[in-house]
N, C-alpha and C positions, 0 to 999 in steps of 0.2 A: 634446226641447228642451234647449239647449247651457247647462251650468251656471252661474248669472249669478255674476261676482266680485264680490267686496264691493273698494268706492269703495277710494281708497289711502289717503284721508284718515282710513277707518274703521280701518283694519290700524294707521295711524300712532299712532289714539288708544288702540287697544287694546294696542299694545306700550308705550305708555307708562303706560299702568294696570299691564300686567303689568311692567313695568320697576318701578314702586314698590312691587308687590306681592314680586318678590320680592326685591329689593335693600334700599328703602326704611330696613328697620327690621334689620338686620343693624348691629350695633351694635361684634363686635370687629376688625373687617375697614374700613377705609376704602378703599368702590371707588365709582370717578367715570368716568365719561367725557370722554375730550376731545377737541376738534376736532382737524384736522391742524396749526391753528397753536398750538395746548395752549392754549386758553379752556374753562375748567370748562364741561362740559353737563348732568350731573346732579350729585345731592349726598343720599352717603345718612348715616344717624344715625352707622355707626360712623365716617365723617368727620367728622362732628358733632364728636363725643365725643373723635375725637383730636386733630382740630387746635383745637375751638374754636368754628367759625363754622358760622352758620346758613344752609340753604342761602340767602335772600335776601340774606345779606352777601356770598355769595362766587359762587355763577351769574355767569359772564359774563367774570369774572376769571382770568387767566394763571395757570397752575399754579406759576408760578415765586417766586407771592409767600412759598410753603412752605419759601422756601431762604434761606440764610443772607446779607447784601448782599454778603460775600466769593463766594458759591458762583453769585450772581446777576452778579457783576461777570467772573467769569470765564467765563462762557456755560455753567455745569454743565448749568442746567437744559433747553437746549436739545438739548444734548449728547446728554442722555438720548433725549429723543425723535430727535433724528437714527440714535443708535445702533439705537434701534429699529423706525425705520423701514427702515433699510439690512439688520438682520438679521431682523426678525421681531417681535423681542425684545429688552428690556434690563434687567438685575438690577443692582441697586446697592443699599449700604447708606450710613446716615453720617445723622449732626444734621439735623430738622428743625422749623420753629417752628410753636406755637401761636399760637395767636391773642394769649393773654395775655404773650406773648414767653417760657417757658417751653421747652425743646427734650425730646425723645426720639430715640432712636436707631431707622430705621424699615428695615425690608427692603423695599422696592418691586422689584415687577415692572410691566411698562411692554409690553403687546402692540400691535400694529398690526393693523388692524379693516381689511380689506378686502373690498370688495360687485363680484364679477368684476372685477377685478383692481386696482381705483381704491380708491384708499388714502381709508377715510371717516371716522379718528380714531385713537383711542386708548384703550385699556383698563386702568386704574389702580389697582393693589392699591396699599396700602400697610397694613405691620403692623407693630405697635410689639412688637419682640423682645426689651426690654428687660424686661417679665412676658410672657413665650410664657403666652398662655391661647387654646388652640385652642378653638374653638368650631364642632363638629364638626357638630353637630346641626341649628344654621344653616346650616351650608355644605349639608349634607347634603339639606336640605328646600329651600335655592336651587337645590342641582344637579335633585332629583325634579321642582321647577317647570320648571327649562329642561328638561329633556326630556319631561316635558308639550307642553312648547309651541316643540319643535326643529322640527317640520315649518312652522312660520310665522314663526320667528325663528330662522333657523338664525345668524345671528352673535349674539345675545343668548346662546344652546347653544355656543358655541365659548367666550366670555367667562368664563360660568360656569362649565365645563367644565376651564378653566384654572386656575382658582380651587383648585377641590377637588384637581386634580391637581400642584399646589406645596404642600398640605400637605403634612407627612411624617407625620401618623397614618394609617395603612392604617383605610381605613372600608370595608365589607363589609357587605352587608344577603344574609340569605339567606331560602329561603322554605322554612319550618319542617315544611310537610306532605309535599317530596318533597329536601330539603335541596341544591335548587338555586340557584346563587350568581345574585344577584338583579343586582348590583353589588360591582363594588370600584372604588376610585378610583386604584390602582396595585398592580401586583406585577412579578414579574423578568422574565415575558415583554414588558412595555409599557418604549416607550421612556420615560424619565424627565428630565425637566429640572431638578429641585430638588436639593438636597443629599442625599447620598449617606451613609447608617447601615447598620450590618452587617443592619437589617430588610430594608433593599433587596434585599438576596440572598438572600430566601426568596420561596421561589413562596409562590402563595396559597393550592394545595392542601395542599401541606406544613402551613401556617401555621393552613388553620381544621381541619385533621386532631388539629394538638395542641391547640386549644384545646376541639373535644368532648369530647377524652380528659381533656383537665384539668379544666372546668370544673366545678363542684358542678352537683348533680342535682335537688336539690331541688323538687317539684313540675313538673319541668320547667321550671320558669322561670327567667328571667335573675336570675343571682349577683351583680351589682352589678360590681365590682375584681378582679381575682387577678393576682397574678404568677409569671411561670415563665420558662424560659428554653432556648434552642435554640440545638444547632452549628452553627455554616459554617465555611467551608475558611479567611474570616478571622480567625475568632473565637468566644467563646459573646458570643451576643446575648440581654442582657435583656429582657425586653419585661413591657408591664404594657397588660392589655386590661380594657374596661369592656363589660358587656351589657346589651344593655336592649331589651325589646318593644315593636316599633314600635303606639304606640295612635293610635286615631283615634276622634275623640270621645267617650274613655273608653273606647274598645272597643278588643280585640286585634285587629289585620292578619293576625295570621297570617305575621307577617314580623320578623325578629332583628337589629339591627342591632349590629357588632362594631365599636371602636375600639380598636385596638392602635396605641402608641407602643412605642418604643425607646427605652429608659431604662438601656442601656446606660454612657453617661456620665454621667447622673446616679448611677450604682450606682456606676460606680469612683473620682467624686469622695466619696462620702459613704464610701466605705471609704477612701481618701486622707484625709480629713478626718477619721477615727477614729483612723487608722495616726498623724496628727500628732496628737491628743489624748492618747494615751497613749505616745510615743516620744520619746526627747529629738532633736531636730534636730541635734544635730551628731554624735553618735555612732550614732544610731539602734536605740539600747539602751532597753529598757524605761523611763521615766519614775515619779516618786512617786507617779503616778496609778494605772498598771497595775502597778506595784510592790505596794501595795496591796491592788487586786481580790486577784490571785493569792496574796497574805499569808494575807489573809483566807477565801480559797478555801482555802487547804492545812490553816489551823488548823482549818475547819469540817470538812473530810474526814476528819482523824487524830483528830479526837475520839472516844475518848477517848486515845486513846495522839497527845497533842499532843509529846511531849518528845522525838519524833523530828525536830519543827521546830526550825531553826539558823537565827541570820542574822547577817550580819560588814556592819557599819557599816565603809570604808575612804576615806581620803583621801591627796591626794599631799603627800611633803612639800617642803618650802618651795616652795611651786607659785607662789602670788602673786610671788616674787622672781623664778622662771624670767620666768615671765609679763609682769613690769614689766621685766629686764634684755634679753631675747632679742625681746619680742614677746606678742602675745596669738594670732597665726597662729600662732608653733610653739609657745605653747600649748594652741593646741586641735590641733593635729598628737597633741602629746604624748599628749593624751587619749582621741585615738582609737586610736592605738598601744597605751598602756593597757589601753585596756577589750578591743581583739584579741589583746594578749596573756595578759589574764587568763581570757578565754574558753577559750583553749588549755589550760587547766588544769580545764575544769566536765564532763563526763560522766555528770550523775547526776542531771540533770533541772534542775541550780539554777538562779534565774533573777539573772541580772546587769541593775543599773540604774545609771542615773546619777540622783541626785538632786538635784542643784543644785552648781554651781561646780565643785571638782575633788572632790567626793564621791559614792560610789558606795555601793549596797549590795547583798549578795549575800542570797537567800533560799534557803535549804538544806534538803530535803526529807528528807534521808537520815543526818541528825546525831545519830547514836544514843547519841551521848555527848560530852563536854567533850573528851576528846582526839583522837577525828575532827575535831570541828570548827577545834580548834589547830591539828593537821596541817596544815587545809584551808590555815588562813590565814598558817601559816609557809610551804607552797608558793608563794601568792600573793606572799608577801612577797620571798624568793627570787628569784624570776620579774619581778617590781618593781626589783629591784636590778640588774638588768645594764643597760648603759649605753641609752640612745635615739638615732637617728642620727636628727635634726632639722633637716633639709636639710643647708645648710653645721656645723652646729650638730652636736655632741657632749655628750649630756646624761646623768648619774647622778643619780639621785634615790632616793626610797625611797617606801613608804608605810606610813604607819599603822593598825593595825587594833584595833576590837571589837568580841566577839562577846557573845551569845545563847544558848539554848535554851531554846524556849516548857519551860511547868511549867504547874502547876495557879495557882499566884500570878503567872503570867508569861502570861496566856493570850490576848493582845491583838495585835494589831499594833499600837497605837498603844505597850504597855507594851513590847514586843517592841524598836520604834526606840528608847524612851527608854531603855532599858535598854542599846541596845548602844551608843547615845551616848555613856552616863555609859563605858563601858569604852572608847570611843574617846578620851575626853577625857581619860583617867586614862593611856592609849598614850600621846598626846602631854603630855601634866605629865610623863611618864619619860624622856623623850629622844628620841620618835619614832622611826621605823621600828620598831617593834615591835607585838607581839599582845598584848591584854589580854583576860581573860576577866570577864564581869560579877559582880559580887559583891555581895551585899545592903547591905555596908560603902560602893559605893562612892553608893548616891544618901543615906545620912546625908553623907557627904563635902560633895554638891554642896549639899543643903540647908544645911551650914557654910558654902558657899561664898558661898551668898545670903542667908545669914545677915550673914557677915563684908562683902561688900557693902551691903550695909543699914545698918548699923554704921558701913562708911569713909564713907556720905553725909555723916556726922553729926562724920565724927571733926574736921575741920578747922574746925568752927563749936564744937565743943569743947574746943580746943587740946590735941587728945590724938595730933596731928603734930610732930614733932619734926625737928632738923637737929642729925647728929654729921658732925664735921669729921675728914681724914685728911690728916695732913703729907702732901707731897710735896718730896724733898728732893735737891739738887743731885750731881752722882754724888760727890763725898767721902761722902756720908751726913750732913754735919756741919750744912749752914744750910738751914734749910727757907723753901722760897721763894715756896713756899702751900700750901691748903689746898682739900682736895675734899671737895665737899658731900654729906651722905647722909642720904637718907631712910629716919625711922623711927617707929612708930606703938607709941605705949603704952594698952594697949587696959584698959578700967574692969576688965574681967573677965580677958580672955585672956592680959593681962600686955603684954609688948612681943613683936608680932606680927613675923616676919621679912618683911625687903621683898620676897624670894622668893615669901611669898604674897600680899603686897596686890598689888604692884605688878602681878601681870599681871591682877588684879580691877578695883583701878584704868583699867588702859589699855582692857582689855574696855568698861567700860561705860561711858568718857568721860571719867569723873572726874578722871584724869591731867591734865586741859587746864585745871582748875581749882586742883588739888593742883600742880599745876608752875610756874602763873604763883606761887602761893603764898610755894614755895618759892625761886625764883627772887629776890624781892624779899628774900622774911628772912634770903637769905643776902648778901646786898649788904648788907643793915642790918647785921649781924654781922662784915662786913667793914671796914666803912668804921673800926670799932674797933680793927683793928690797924694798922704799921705798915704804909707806902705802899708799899714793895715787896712786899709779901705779896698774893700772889692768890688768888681765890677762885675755885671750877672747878665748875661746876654742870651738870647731866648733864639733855640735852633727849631728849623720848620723840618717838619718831616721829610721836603727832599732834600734838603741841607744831609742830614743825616743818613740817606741813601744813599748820597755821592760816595763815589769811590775815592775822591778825592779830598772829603774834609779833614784826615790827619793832616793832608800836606799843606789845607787854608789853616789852620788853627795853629802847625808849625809855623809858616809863611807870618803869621799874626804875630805871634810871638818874638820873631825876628828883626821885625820892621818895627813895634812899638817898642823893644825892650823890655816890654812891663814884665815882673817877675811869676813865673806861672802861677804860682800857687794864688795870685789874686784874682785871676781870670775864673769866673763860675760860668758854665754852660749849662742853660737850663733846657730841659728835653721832658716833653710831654709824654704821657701813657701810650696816647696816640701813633706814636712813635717807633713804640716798642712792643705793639701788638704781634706783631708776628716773635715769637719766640725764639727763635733761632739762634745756632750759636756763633752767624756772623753779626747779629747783633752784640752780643757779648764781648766778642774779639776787637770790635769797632770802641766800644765803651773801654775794655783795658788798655788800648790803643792810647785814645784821649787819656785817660789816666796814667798813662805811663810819661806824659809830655810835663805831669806836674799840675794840671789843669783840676777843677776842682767838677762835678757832676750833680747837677740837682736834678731832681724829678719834679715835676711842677704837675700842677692839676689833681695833686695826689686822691686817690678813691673815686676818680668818676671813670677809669678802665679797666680794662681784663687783667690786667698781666701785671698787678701790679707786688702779689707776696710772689711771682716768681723769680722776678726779676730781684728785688728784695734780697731773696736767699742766693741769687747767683752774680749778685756784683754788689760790691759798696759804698752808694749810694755817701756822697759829701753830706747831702741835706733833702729832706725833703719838706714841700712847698703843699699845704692845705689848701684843697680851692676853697674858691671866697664861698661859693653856692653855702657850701657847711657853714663858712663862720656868718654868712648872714641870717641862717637862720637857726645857732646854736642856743641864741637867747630865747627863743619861744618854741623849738620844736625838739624834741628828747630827742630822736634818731638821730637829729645833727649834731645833737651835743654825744651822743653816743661816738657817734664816726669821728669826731674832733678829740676825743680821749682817749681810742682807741690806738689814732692814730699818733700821737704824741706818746703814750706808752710803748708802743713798737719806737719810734724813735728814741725813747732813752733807751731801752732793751737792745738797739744794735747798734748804738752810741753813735747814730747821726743829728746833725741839727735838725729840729722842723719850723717852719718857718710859714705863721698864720698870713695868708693873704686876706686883701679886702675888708680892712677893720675900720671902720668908721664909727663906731661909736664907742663910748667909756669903759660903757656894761661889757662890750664884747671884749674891752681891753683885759678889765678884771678880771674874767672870768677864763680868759686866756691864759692871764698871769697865774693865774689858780691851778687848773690842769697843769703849767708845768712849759709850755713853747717856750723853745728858746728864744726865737725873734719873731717881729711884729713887722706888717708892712701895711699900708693904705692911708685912706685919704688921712683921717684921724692924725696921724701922725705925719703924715708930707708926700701932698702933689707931686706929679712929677713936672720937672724945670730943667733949664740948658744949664750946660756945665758951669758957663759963669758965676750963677747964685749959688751955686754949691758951697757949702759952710761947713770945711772938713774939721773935724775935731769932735770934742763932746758937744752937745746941744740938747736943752730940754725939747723932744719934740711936740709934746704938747701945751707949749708958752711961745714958740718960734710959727707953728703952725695955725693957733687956735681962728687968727682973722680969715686962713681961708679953708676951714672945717663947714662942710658944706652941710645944707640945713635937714 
């Protein structure tokens, strides 16, 4: 008797039971079917859950309500199914909406479902790759159900089939009692259509070969994670497998199932992302961070013989000016040049860092004494000194150094940096470019130093700031035509402090912007007392000059003293006006516009000094003393002193010789041409009291205190 078929109507309802059973409740996976004109026909949970809607909101509905009104106005979504129905197949990525108007980023693939040869819909993955969480074990139990049920649903087994084989975890079920491959869902002999990882180009025999050999043994049973790693002809590929025993209602199969990813890029970013946690980005030199580890690693190892650790705190000097006049590019040029050229001098295991802005610091494993270590860093220093070729750019610079060696009282790396600090700082108090060695004298120093800070908060609410005045007198020597203001501090204890030391304490920690408006006003008040040609000449600090608010102190000044602007001179350093810019310019015709008069002071020991020159009108300019002290015995300085005075009558400003103390320099002054003269030779500075307005010979009023 000829075998009777079941009804078609039966087959239809039992594929759609098994359609729920095994799609239904797959939850990371959004896959639907759709007609040939894309009307949703099923709808399982992991659709749900990505876009939103349930399947009675969305059954019946155009696939294209998932796309954006941009993506729906320009025919994408149809796009897709034409592509795939003309090739097969359609992959695409890009934005698409939830329900709640919300978007994620989705990889869809897009098959074509044909029943001998007539085109009967559409097969729709989509997966939100913005958290890849493969869900292997579903896929895996969907694929075992379609091939359960391939001989009666043979395109339900295609659909599925596709599924598993666009993941990229290799899944592998083997059977444990004769270690026959039961499944896998790809290896390098299967053609593949999904993305392409160096795992691709491992067979699968290769692949479960190494994971028996690696895996733990324990009990025989599955290890849970492990990671290991194997060569191709591309690359070494990472890989990280998970095992686990296929159970069935509590009970073992007898069956192993492998998932291996390739985590290849994720190993090279998470070492990229260490490589920038402890490197500086522009040099790619060690950081404060791994600076550090390795500090502290070297002290822990030489314990107890720590006093072989060395370590040299260095910075560039005047780097900020490089940096403000040339560029912040050739300054960071300059700093990689640097740190490649000071490597050129390490051999001995030490490690070089950059620790923030243009400072470095070197850690020295092999510093067996104070005068290795000097060595080291008079090499460095050396090697620092020869010129930098900075694109168009020709650069000399120097750097400064201080050093270290761990002790039994020094046994830290935090004590280790503070320490070579304090010898860094003590390098630059001496004149820079040079090496200092730490000294137990020099943190009593700094503790003075924040002592003597603590102290200046106080000094100016205690009137223990002072203003002494210094003639400034026409080139006879004989009529003095004003007077420069000087800051001085008589301390309860210390006596009277030199401004040598407050003033860079001052500027440090702000206090200048308050102590300068200060004096600014008491020397206008002071002024307004003598006769109306006599000037008063007040010396602005570079952040005096940054404020955004000194038009309104210097107007403020002028209000409260009355004194008539034009007597008021503001003396402003090169320093000052390294950065070129034309808010420096606008700030200067600002002051100029109040009636106030502009000196340059320190003239020819800056950058910027013929530019500023040519772009503002400079009242007077101020010769440093460095030239006139050595214009009598050295040509170059006399060079620079007449240079500099013929530019001044050539753009009809005063120049005005500081630092004259001797005769010879007077003459010789008056020879070249200065308009006026100032220093000891001719008159100290004193409180406003002894001030003696009028004409005066200054070299018969001064001559008792013309120092030797």
């Amino acid at each position: 008797m000829a075998e009777q078929r079941a009804p078609t109507s039966a087959i239809t309802m039992d594929s759609d039971a098994l359609y729920r059973q095994l799609v239904q409740n797959i939850t990371d996976y959004a896959i639907y079917m759709l007609d040939p004109e894309g009307t949703i026909l099923s709808w399982n949970e992991g659709a749900r859950y990505f876009k939103g809607y349930c399947a009675e909101e969305i059954l019946g509905q155009n696939f294209s309500c998932f796309y954006t009104p941009e993506e729906r106005s320009s025919g994408l979504p149809m796009q897709g199914l034409a592509a795939a129905r003309q090739n097969g197949r359609h992959e695409a990525e890009g934005w698409r909406l939830r329900k709640d108007g919300s978007v994620f980023w989705a990889s869809v693939v897009i098959d074509a479902m044909y029943d001998n040869g007539q085109l009967i819909g559409f097969a729709k993955i989509t997966r939100d790759v913005t958290e890849k969480r493969a869900q292997q074990q579903q896929v895996l139990k969907a694929r075992d159900d379609a091939e359960r049920q391939s001989r009666e649903l043979s395109g339900l087994y295609a659909f599925l089939n596709t599924v598993i084989h666009n993941i990229p975890t290799r899944v592998m079920v083997e059977d444990q009692s004769d270690s026959r491959l039961l499944l896998c869902n790809h290896s390098i002999q299967q053609h593949r259509t999904g993305p392409e990882t160096l795992l691709t180009h491992i067979s699968t025999d290769a692949l479960l070969t190494r994971i028996r050999g690696e895996r733990p043994r324990e009990d025989n049973r599955a290890a849970g994670h492990f990671r290991f790693k194997m060569e191709t002809p591309e690359g070494t590929c990472r890989l990280k497998c998970l095992i686990l025993d296929i159970m069935d209602n509590g009970h073992a199969t007898g069956q192993r199932l492998y998932l291996v990813d390739d985590i290849t890029e994720e190993y090279t970013a998470q070492a990229t992302i260490r490589h920038m946690a402890h490197h500086d980005a522009l040099t790619n030199l060690p950081n404060r961070l791994l600076f550090g580890e390795r500090a502290r690693a070297l002290l822990e190892n030489f314990e107890p013989d720590i006093g072989r650790v060395g370590m040299l705190l260095l910075d560039l000097d005047n780097f900020k000016n490089i940096n403000d006049v040339l560029g912040h590019q050739v300054g960071d040029d300059l700093l990689c040049q640097l740190s490649a050229r000071l490597h050129q001098h390490l051999h001995h295991g030490e490690t070089l860092a950059r620790i923030g802005g243009d400072e470095f610091a070197l850690l020295v494993p092999e510093a067996h004494d104070d005068n290795a270590l000097s060595q080291l860093a008079h090499t460095l220093a050396i090697s620092a000194r020869a010129p930098f070729q900075l694109s168009e750019h020709r650069v000399q610079t120097g750097i400064s150094l201080g050093g270290v060696r761990a002790s039994n009282d020094i046994d830290s790396f935090e004590q280790l940096m503070r320490c070579a600090d304090l010898a860094l700082y003590e390098a630059k108090r001496q004149g820079k470019g040079r090496y200092e060695t730490f000294r137990p004298e020099l943190a009593e120093l700094a503790r003075e130093r924040l002592d003597l800070e603590n102290d200046l908060r106080n000094a100016l609410a205690q009137q223990e700031l002072f203003l002494l005045y210094q003639p400034i007198y026409d080139i006879s020597g004989v009529r003095t035509t004003g007077f420069e203001a000087l800051m001085r501090w008589r301390h309860p204890v210390r006596g009277i402090v030199s401004p040598l030391e407050f003033i860079p304490i001052a500027e440090n920690s702000g206090l200048i912007l308050e102590i300068g408006a200060w004096a600014l006003v008491e020397a206008c008040h002071e002024a307004c007392h003598w006769p109306d040609e006599q000037r008063i000449s007040v010396n602005l600090s570079p952040a005096q000059f940054r404020r955004q608010a000194l038009v309104d102190e210097v107007t403020r000044a002028l209000a409260i003293t009355g004194i008539t602007p034009s007597r008021l001179e503001l003396e402003i350093t090169e320093s000052i006006l390294l950065d070129a810019s034309q808010h420096n310019i606008d700030i200067l015709h600002q002051l100029k516009q109040l009636g106030v008069r502009i000196v340059l002071d320190d003239f020819g020991t800056g950058y910027s000094s013929l530019h500023y020159l040519r772009s503002f009108p400079f009242d007077r300019l101020k010769i440093d003393q460095s030239f006139i002290r050595e214009m009598c015995d050295s040509r170059e300085a006399l060079a620079i002193v007449r240079a500099v005075t013929g530019m001044g009558k050539s753009l009809e400003m005063e120049v005005t010789a500081e630092g004259v103390e001797r005769p010879e320099q007077m003459a010789l002054l008056q020879q070249e041409g200065c308009s006026h003269l100032q220093g000891f030779l001719l008159g100290r500075p004193g409180p406003a009291a002894d001030i003696v307005c009028g004409p005066t010979n200054a070299l018969e009023s001064t001559s008792s205190r013309v120092p030797n």
